[in-house]
N, C-alpha and C positions, 0 to 999 in steps of 0.2 A: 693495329692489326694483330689477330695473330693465327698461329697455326695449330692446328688442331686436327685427329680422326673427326668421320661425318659421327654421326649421330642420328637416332629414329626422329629424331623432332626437323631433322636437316632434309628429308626429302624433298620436301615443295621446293622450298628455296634450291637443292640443288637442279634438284629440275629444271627449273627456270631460269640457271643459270647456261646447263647444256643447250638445252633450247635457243636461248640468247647467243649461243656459238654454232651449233650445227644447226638449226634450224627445224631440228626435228627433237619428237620427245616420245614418245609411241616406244620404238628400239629400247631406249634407256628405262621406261617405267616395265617393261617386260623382265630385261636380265635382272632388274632390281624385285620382281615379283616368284620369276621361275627358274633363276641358277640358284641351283644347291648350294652352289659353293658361297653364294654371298653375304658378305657382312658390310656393314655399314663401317667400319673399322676400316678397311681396306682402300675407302675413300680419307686421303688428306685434303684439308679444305685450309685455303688460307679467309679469315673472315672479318668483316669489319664491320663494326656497328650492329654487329648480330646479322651481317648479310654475309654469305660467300660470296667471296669475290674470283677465287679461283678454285681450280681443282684437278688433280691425277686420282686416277684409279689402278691399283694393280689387283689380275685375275690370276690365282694360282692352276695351273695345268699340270698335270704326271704326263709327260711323255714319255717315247723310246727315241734312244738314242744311244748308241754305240755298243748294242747287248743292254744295256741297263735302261732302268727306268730312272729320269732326271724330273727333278721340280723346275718349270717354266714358271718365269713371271710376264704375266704380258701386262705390257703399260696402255691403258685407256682410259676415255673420257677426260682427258686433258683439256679445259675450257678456262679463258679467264673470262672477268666482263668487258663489256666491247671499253667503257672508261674505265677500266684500270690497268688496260695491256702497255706493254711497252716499259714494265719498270721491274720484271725479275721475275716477276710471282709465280711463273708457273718454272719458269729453272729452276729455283729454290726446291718448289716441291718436289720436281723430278728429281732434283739431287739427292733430297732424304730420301725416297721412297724405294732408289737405289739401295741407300744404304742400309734401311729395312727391309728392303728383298734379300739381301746378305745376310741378315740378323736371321733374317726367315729359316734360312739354308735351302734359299734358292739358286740355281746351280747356270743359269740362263735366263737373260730376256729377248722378250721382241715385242714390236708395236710395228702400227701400221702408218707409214707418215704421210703425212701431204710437204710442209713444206723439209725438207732434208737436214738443211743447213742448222736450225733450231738444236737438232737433237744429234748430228755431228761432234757439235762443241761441246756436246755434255756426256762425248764418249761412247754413242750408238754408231752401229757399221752396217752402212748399206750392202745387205746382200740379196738379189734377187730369188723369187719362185718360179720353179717353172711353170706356166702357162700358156696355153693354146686360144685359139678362135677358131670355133669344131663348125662347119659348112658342108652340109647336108648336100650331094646331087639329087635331083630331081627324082632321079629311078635308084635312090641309095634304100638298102636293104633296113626298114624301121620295126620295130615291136612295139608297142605299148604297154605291152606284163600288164599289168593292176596294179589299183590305188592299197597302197601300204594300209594298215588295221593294228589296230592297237595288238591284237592277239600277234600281229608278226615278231614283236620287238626281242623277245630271246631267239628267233632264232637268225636274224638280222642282226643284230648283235655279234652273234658268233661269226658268222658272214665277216663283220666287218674286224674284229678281233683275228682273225682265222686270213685274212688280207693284208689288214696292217703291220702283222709278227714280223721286223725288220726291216720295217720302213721309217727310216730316220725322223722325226719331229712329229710324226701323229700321236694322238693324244689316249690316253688310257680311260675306258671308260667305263663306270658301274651302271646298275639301271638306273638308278639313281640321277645319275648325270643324265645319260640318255632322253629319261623321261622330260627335263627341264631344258635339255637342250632343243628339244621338238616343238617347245612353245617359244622359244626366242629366236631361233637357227634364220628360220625359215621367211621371217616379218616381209612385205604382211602377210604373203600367202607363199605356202610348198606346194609342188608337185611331185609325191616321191613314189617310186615306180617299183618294184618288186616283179620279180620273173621266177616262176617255181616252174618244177618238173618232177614229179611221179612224189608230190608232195614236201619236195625241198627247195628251200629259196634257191635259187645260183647264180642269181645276181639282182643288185638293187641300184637305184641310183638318185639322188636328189635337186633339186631345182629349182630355182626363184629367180625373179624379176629385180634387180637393185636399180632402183632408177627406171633406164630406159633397157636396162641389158638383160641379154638373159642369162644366168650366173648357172652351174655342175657346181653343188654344196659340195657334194661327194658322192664316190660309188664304192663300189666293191662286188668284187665275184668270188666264186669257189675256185679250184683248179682244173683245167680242161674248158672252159667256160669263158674265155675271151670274147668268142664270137657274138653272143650270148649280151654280153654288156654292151659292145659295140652297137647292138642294135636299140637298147635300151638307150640311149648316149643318143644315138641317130634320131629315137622319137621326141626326144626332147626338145631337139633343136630349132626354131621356128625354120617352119620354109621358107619364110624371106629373114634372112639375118644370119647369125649369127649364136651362137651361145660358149661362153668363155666359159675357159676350165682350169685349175691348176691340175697338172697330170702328176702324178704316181708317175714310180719309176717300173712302169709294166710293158717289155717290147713286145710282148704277146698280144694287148689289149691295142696298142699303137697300130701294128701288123692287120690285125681284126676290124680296125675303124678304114682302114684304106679297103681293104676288102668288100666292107659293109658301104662304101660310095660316100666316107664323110674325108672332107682334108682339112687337114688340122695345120694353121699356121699359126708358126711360133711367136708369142706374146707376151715375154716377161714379166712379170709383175717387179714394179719396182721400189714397191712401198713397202716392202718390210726391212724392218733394222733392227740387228741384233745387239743385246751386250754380254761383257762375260762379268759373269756373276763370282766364281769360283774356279778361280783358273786352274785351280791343281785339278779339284775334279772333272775340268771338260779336256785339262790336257792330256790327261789319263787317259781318256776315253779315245782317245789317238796315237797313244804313243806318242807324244811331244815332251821335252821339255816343261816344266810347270812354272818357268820364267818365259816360255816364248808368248812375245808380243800379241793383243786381243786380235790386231786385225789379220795376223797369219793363223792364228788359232781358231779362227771361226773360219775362217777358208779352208783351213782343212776340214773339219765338220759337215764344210755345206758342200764336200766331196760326195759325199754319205749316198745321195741329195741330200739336204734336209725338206721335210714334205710337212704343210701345215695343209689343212681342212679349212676350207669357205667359212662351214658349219663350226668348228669351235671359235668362231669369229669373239671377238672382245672389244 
């Protein structure tokens, strides 16, 4: 066996290796087609006989967090084969990859876990996002805006840059990004909504199906314009079910939704797990200590809130 970055010749086989673990392969040949940011380097593979057998992936992200813009690592595509689990391979990997997101001068990770325990023991800290389950009344105030156009994207853009100025853990984005994250975000199908007035966006908001559910990628409004999204938020929703959100920290937009006839019960997410990359520099970002402990040091962080986006998903 050994350990190795992927390589352009590595796609099939890894493919077929994800797929042999989640079940799906669509998602993974898209980010591998339409994030900017990807390199085949990013994948460690451990391989045998010229096959992978396992694999992590880390996704570099710029966020904001604490006034400053931080490098995120986020950890995915972690898959061994169904005959070779149970003997290290993917700990291993995640240990280097740590240790090369350090190299990197990566300053934070997260991943999204299923089982917890796994990634506990290798120094990841469960810390929850907030989220809702948004429930539409019957006679609740909805809008529909319009289907999003390519031509919107600078000034939705700004919309959203212009929303997320001080929101802990959202992701910094060029067109660049943007344009790649619209063919992967959204798999299989978006529904992204836009609301103008006297020729300006003032709120937008996006939507998919993961499963059986129906998932808020993300929104964002102007200022004075709560009500505004709320109702956008509202049309989303199916009339029978449900549609799950991670919320922003907006009392204004919360206030708007009760108004607009949607009640939002509180839904944790409890799949995200953080690590600390760089401790001086996230304890800086706090005023702590640069020896205090990773799992009091991300607790204070995740004060902030910290807020991640559906849509920069990994």
């Amino acid at each position: 066996m050994a350990i190795r970055p992927m390589r352009a010749e590595d796609r099939a086989p890894v493919l077929d290796l994800l797929e042999s673990a989640f079940h799906k392969r669509m998602e993974f040949e898209l980010y591998m087609d339409f994030d900017p940011l990807f390199d085949p380097a990013d994948f460690l593979l451990d391989v045998e006989d010229g096959r992978p057998v396992s694999c992590v992936q880390v996704f570099e992200k710029r966020i904001r967090l604490g006034g400053s813009e931080v490098l995120l690592g986020g950890i995915g595509s972690v898959a061994t084969a169904p005959d070779r689990r149970e003997r290290g391979l993917a700990a291993e990997l995640m240990r280097r990859q740590t240790d090369a997101m350090r190299e990197r001068g990566l300053s934070l990770g997260l991943l999204f876990a299923g089982p917890r325990e796994f990634y506990e023991k290798l120094g990841w800290h469960a810390l929850p996002l907030r989220q809702a389950l948004l429930q539409r009344a019957p006679d609740a105030r909805t809008c529909a805006g319009r289907r999003f156009e390519p031509g919107d994207l600078p000034r939705v853009a700004a919309v959203y840059d212009a929303y997320s100025n001080g929101i802990d853990g959202t992701t910094l984005r060029d067109e660049t990004y943007w344009r790649g994250q619209l063919r992967y975000a959204g798999t299989p199908d978006e529904d992204f909504r836009v609301l103008e007035r006297d020729g300006e966006i003032v709120a937008y908001a996006r939507a998919t199906h993961l499963g059986s559910l129906a998932c808020a990628l993300e929104y964002a409004r102007t200022p004075g314009n709560a009500g505004d999204l709320a109702r956008l938020l509202a049309g989303l929703c199916p009339e029978q079910g449900v549609l799950v959100a991670r919320l922003a920290p907006d009392p204004e937009l919360e206030a708007a939704l009760e108004e607009a006839g949607v009640e939002s019960k509180p839904l944790p997410d409890p799949s995200p797990m953080w690590r600390v990359l760089d401790r001086a520099r996230l304890a800086g970002l706090v005023d702590l200590p640069a020896d205090t402990d990773d799992g009091a040091l991300l607790r204070a962080l995740h004060e902030g809130p910290l807020h991640y986006w559906l849509s920069d998903r990994f």
